[in-house]
LUMLUMDREN-2810 file (N, C-alpha, C; in Angstrom, 1 decimal):
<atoms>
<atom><aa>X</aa><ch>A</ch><at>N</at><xx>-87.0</xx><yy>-10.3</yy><zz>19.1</zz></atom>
<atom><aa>X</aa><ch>A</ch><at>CA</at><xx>-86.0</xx><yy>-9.5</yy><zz>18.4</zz></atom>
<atom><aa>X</aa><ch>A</ch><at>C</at><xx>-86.4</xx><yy>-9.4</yy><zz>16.9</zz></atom>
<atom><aa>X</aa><ch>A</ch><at>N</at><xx>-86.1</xx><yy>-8.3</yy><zz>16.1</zz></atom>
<atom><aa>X</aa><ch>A</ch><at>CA</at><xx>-86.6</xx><yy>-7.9</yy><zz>15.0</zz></atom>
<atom><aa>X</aa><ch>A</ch><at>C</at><xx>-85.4</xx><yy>-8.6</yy><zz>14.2</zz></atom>
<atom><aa>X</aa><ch>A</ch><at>N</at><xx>-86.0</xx><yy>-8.5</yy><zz>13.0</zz></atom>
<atom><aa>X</aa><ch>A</ch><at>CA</at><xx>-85.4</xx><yy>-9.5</yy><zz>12.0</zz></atom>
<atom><aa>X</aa><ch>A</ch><at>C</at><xx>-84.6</xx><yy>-8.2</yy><zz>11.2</zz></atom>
<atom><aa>X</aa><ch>A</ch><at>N</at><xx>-83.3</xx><yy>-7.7</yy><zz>10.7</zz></atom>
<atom><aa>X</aa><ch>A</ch><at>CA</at><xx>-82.3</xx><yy>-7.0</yy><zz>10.0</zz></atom>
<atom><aa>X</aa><ch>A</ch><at>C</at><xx>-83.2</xx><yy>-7.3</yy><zz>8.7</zz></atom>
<atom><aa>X</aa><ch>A</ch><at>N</at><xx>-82.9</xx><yy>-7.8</yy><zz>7.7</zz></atom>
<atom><aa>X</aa><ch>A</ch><at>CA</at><xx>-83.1</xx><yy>-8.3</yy><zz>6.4</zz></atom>
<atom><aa>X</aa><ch>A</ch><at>C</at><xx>-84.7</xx><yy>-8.5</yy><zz>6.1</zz></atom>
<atom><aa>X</aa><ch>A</ch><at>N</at><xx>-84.4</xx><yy>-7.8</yy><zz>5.1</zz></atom>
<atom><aa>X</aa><ch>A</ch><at>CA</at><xx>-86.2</xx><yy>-7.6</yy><zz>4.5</zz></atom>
<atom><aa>X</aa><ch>A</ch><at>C</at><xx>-86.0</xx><yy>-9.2</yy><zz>3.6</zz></atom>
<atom><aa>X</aa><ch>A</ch><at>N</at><xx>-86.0</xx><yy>-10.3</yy><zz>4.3</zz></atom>
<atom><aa>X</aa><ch>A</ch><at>CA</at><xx>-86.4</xx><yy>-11.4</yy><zz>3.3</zz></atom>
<atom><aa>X</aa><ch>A</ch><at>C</at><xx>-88.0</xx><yy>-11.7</yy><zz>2.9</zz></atom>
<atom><aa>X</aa><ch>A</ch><at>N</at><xx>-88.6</xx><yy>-11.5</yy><zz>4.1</zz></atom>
<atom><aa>X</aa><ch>A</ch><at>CA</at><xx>-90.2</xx><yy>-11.6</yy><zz>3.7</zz></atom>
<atom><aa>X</aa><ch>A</ch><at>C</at><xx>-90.3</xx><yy>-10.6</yy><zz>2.2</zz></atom>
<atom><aa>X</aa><ch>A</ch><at>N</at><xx>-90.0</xx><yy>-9.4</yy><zz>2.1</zz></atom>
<atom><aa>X</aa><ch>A</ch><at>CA</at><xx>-90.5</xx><yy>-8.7</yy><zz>0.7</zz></atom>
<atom><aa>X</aa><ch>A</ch><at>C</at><xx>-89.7</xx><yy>-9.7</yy><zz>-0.4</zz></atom>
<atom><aa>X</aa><ch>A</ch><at>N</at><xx>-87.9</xx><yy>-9.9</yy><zz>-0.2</zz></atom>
<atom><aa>X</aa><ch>A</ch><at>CA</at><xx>-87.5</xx><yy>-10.7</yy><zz>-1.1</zz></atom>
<atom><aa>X</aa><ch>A</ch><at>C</at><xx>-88.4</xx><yy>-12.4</yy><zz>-1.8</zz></atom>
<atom><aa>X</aa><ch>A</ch><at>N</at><xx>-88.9</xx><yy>-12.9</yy><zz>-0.5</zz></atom>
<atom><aa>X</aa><ch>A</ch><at>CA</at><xx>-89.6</xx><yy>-14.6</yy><zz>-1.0</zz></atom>
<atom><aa>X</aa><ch>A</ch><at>C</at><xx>-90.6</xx><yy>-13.8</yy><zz>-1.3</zz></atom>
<atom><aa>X</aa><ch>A</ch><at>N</at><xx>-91.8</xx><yy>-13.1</yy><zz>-1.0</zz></atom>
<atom><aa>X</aa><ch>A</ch><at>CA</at><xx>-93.0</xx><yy>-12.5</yy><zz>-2.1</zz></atom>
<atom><aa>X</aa><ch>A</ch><at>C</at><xx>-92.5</xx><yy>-12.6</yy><zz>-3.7</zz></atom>
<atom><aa>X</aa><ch>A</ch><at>N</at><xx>-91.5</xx><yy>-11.3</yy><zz>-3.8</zz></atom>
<atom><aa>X</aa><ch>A</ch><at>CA</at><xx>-91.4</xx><yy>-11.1</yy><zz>-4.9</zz></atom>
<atom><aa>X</aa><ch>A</ch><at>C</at><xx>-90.7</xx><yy>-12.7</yy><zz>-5.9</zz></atom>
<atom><aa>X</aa><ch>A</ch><at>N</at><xx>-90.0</xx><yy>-13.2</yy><zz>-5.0</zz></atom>
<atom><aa>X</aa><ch>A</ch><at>CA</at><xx>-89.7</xx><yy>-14.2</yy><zz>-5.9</zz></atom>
<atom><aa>X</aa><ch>A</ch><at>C</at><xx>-90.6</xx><yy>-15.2</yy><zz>-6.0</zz></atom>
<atom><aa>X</aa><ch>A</ch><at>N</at><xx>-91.8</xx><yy>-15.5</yy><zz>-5.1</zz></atom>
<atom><aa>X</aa><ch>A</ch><at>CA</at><xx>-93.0</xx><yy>-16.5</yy><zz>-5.1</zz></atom>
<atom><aa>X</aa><ch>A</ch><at>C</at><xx>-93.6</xx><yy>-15.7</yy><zz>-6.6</zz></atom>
<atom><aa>X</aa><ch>A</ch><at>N</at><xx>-94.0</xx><yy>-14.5</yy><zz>-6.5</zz></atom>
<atom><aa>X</aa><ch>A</ch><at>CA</at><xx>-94.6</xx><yy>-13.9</yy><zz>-7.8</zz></atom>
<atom><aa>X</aa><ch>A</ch><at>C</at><xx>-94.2</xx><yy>-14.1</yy><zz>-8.9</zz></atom>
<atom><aa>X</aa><ch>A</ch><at>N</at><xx>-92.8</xx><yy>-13.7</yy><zz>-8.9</zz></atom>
<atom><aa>X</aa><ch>A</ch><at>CA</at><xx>-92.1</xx><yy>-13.9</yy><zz>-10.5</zz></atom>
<atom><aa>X</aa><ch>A</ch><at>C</at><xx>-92.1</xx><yy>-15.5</yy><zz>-10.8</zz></atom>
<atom><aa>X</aa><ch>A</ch><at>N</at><xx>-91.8</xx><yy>-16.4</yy><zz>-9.6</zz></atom>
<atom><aa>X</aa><ch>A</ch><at>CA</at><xx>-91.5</xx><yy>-17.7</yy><zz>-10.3</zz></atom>
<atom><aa>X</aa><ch>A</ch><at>C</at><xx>-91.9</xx><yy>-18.5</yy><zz>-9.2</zz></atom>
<atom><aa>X</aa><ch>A</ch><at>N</at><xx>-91.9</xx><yy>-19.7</yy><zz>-9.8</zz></atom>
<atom><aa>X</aa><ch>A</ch><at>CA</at><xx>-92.8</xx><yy>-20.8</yy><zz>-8.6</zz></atom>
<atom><aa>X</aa><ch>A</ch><at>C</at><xx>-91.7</xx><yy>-22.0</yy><zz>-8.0</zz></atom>
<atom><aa>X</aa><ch>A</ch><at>N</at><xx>-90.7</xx><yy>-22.3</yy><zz>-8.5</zz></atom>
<atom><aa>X</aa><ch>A</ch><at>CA</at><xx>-90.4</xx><yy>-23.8</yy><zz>-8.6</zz></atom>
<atom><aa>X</aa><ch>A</ch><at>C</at><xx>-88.7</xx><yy>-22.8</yy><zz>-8.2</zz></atom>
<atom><aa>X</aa><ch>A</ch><at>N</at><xx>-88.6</xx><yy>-22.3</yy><zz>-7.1</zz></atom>
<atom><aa>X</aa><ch>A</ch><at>CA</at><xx>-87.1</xx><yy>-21.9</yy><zz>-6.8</zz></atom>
<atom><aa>X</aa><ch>A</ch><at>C</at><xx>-86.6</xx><yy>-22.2</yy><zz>-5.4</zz></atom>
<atom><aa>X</aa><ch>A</ch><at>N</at><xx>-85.7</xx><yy>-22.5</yy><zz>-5.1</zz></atom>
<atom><aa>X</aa><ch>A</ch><at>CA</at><xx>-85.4</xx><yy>-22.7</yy><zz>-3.4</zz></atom>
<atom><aa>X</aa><ch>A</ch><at>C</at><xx>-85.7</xx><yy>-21.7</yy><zz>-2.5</zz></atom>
<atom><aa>X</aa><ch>A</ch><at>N</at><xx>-85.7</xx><yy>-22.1</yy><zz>-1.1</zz></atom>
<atom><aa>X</aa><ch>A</ch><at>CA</at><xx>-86.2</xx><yy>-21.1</yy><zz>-0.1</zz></atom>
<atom><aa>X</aa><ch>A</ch><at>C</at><xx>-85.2</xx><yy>-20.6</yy><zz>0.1</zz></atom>
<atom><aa>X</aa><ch>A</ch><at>N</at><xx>-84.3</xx><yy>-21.4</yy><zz>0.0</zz></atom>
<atom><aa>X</aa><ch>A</ch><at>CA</at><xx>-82.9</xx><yy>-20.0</yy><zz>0.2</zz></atom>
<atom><aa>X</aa><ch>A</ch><at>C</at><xx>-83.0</xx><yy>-18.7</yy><zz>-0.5</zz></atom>
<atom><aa>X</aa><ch>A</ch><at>N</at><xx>-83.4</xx><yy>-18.9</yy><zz>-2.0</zz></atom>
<atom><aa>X</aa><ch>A</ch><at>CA</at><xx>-82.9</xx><yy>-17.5</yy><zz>-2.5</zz></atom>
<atom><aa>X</aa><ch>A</ch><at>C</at><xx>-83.4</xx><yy>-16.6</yy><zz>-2.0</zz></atom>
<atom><aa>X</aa><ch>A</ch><at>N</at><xx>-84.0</xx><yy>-16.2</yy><zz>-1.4</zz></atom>
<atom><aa>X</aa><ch>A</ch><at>CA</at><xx>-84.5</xx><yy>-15.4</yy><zz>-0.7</zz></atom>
<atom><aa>X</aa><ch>A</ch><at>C</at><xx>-83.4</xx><yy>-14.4</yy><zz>0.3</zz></atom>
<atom><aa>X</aa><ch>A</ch><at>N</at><xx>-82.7</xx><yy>-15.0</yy><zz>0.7</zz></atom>
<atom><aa>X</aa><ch>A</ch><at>CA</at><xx>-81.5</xx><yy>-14.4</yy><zz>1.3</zz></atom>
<atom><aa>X</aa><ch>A</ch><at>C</at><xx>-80.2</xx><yy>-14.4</yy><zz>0.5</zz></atom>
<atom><aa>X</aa><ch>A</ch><at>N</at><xx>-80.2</xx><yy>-15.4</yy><zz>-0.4</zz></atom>
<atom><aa>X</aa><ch>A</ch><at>CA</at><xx>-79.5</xx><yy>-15.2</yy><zz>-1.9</zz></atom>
<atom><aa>X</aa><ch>A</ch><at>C</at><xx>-79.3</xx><yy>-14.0</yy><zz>-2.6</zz></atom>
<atom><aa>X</aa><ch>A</ch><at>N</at><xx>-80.7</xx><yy>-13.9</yy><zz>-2.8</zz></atom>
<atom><aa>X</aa><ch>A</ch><at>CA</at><xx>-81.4</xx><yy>-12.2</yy><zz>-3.9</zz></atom>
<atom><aa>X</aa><ch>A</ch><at>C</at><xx>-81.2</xx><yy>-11.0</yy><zz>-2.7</zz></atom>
<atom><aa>X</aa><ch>A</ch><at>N</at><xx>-81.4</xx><yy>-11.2</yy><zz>-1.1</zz></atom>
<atom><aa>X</aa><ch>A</ch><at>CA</at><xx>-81.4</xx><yy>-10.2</yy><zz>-0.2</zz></atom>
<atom><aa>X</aa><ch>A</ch><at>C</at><xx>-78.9</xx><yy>-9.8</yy><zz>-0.1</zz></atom>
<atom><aa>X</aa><ch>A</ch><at>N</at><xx>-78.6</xx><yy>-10.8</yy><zz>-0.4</zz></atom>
<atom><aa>X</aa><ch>A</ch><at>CA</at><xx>-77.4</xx><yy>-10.4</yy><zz>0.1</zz></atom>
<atom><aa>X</aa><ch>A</ch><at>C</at><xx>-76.8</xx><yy>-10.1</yy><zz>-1.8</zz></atom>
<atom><aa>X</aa><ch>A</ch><at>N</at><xx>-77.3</xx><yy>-10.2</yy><zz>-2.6</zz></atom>
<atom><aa>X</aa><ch>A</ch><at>CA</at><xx>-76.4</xx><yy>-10.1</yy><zz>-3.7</zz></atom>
<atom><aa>X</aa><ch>A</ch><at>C</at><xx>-76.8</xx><yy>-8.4</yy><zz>-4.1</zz></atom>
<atom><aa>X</aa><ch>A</ch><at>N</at><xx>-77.9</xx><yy>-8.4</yy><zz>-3.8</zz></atom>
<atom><aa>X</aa><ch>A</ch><at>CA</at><xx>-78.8</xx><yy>-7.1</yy><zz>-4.0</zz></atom>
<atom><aa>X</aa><ch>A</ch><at>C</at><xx>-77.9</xx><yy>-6.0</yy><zz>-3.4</zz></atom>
<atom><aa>X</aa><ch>A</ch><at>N</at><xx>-77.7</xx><yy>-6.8</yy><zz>-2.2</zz></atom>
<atom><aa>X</aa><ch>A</ch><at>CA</at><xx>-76.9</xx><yy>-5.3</yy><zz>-1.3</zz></atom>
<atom><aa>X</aa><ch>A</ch><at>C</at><xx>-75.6</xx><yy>-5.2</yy><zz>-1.3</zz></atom>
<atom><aa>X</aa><ch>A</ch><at>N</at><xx>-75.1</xx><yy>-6.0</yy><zz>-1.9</zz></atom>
<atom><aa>X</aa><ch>A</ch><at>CA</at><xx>-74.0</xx><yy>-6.4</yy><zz>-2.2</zz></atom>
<atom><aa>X</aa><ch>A</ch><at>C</at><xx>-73.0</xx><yy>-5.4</yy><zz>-3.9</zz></atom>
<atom><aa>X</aa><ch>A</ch><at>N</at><xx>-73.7</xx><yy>-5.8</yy><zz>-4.9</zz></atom>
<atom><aa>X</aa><ch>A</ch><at>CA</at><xx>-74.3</xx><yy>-5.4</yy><zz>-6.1</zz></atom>
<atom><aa>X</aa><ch>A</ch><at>C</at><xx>-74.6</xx><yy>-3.6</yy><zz>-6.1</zz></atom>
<atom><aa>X</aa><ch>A</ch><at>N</at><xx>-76.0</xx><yy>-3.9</yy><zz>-5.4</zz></atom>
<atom><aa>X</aa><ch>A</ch><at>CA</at><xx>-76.6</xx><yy>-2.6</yy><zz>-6.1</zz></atom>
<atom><aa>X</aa><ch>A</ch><at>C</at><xx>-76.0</xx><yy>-1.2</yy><zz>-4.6</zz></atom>
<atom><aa>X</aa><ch>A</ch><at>N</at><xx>-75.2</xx><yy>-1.7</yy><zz>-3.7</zz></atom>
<atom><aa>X</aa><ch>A</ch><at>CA</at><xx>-75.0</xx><yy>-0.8</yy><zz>-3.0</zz></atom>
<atom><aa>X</aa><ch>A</ch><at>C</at><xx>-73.6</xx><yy>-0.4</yy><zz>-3.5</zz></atom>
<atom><aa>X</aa><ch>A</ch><at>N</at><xx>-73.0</xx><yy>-0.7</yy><zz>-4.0</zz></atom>
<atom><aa>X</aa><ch>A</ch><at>CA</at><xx>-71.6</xx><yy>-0.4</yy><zz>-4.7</zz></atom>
<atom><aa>X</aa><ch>A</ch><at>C</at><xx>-71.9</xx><yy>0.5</yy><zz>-5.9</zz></atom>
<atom><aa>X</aa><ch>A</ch><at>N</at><xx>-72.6</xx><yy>0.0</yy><zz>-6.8</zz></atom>
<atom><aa>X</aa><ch>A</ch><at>CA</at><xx>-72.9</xx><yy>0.2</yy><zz>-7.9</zz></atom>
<atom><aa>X</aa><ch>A</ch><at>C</at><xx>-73.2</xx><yy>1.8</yy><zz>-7.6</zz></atom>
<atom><aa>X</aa><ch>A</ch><at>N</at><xx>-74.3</xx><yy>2.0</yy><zz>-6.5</zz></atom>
<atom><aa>X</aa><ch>A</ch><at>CA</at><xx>-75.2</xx><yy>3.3</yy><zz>-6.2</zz></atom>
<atom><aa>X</aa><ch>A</ch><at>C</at><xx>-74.1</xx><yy>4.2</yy><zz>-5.5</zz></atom>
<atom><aa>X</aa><ch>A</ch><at>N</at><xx>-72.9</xx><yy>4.1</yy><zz>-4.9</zz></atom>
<atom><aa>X</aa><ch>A</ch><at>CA</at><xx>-71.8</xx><yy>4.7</yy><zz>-4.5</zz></atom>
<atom><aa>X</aa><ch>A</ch><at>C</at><xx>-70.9</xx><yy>5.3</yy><zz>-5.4</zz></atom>
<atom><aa>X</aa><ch>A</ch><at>N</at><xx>-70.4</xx><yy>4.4</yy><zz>-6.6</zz></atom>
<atom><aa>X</aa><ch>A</ch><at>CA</at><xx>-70.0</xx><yy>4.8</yy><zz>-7.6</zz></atom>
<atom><aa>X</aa><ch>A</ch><at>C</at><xx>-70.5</xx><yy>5.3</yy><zz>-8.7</zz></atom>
<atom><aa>X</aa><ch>A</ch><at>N</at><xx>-71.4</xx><yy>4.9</yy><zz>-9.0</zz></atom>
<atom><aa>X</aa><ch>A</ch><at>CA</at><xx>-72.7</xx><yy>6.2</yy><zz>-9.8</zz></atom>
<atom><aa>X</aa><ch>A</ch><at>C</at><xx>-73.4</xx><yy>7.3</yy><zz>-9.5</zz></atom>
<atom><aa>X</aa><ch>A</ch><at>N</at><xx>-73.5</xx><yy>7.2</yy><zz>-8.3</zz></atom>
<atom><aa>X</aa><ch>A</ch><at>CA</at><xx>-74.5</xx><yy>8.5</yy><zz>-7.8</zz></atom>
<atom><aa>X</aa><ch>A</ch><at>C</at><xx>-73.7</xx><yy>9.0</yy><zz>-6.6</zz></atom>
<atom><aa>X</aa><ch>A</ch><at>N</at><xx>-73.3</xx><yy>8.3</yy><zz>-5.4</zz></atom>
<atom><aa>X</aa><ch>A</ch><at>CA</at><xx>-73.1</xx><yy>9.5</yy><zz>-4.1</zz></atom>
<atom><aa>X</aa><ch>A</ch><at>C</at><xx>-71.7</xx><yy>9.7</yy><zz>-4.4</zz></atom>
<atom><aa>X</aa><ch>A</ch><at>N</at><xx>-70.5</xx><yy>9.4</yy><zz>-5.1</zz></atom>
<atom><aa>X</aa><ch>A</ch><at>CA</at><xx>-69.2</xx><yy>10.1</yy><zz>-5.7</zz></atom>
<atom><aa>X</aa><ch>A</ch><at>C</at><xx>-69.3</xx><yy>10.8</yy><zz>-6.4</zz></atom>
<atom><aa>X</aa><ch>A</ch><at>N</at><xx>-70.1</xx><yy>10.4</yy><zz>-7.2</zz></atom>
<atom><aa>X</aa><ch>A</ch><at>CA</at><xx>-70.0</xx><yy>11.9</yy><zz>-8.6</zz></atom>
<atom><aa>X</aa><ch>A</ch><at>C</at><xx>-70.9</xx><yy>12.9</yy><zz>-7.8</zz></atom>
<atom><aa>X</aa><ch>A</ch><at>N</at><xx>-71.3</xx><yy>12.8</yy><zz>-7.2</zz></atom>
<atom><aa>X</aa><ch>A</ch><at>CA</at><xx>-72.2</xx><yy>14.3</yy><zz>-6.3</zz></atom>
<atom><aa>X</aa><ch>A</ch><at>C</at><xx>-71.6</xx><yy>14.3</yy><zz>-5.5</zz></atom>
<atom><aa>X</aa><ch>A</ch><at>N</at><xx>-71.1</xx><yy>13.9</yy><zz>-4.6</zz></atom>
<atom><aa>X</aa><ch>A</ch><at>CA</at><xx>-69.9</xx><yy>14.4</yy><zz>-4.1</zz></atom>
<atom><aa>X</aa><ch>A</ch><at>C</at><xx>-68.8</xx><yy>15.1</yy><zz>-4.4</zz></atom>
<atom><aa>X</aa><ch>A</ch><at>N</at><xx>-68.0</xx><yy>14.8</yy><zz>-5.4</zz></atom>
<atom><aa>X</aa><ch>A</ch><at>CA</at><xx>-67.3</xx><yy>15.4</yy><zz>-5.9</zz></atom>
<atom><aa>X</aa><ch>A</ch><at>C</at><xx>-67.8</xx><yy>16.5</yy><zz>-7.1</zz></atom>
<atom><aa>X</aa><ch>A</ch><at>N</at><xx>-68.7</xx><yy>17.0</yy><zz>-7.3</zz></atom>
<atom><aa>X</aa><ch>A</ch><at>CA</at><xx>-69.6</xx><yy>18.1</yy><zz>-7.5</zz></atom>
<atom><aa>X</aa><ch>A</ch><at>C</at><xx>-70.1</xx><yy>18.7</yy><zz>-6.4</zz></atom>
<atom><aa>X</aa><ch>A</ch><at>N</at><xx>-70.2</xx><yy>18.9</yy><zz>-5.0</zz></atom>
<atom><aa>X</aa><ch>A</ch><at>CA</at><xx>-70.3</xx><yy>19.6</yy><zz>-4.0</zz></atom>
<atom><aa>X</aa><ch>A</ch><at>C</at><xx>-69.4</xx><yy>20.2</yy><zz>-3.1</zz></atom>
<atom><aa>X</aa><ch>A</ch><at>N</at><xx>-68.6</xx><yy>18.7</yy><zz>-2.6</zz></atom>
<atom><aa>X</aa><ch>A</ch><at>CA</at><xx>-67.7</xx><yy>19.1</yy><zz>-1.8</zz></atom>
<atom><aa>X</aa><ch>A</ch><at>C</at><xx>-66.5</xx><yy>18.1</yy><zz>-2.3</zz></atom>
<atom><aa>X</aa><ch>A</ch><at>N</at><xx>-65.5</xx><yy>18.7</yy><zz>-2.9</zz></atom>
<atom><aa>X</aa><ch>A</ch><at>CA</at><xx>-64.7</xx><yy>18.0</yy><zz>-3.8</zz></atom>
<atom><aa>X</aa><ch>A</ch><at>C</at><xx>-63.3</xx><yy>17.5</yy><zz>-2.6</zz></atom>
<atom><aa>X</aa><ch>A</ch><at>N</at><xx>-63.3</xx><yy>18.4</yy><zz>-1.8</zz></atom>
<atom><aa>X</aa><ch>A</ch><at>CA</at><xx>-62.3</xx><yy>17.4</yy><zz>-0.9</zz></atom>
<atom><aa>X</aa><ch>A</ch><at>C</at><xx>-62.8</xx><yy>16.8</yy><zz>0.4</zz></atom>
<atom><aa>X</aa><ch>A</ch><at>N</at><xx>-63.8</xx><yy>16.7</yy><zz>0.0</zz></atom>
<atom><aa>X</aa><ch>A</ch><at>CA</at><xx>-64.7</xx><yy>15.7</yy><zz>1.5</zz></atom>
<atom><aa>X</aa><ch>A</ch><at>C</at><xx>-63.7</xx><yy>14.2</yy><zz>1.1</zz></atom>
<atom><aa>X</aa><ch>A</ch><at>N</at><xx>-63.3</xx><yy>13.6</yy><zz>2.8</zz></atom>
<atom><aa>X</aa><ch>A</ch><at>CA</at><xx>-63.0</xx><yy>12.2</yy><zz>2.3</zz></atom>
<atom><aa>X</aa><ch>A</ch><at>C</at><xx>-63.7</xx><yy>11.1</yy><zz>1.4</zz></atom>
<atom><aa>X</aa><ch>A</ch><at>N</at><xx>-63.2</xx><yy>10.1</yy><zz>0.7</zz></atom>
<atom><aa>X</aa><ch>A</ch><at>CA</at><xx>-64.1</xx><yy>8.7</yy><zz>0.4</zz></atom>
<atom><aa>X</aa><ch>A</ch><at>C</at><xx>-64.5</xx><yy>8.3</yy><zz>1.8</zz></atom>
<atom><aa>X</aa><ch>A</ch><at>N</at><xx>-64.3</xx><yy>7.9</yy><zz>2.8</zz></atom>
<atom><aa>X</aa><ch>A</ch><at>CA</at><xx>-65.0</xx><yy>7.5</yy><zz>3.9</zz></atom>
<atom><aa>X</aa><ch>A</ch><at>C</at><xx>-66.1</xx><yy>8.4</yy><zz>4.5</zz></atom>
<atom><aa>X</aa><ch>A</ch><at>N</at><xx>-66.3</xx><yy>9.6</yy><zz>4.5</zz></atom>
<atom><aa>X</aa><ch>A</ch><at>CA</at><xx>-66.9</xx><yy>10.3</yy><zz>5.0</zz></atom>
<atom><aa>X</aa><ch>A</ch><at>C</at><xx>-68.3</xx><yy>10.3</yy><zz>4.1</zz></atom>
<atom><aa>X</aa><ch>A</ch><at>N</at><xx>-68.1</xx><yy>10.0</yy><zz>2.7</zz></atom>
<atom><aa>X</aa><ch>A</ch><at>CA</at><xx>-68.9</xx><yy>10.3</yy><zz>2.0</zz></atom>
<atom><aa>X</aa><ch>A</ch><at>C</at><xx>-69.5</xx><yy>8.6</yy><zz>1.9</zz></atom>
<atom><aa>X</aa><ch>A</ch><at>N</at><xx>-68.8</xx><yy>8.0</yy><zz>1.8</zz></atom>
<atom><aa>X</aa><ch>A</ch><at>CA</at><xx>-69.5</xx><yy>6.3</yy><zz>2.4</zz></atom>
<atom><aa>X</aa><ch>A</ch><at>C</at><xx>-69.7</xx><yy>5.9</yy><zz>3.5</zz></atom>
<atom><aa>X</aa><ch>A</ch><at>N</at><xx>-69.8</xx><yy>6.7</yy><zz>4.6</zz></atom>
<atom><aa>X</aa><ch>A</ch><at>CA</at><xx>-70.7</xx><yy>6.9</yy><zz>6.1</zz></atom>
<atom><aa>X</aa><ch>A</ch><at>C</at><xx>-72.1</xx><yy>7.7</yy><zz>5.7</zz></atom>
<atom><aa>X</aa><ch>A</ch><at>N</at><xx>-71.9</xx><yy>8.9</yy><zz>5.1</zz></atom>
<atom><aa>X</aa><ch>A</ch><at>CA</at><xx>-73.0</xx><yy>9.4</yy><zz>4.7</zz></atom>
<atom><aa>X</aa><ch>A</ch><at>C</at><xx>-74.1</xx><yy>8.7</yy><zz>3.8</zz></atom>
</atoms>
């Protein structure tokens, strides 16, 4: 069965930047990331163009899309 969660790119990158950190963070940095930066990119980018295109499309329809 395939693995959901890109943690192998997450431990690379954090073996690269730093040496001496737990194996956890790795799923740490994988869930804060999506956590964080998928919100963040909803309310900066796909609302405000949203409501610049199709201004009565629902919030749910437009956070499915």
């Amino acid at each position: 069965m395939a693995k959901l969660a890109p943690v192998g790119p997450a431990s690379s990158t954090r073996n690269s930047a730093f040496e001496a950190i737990p194996a956890g963070m790795a799923c740490l940095l994988h869930a804060v990331t999506g956590m964080v930066f998928y919100v963040v990119g909803y309310f900066l980018i796909a609302r405000p163009l949203q409501h610049a295109v199709l201004p009565r499309l629902p919030w749910i329809k437009t956070a499915a899309l």
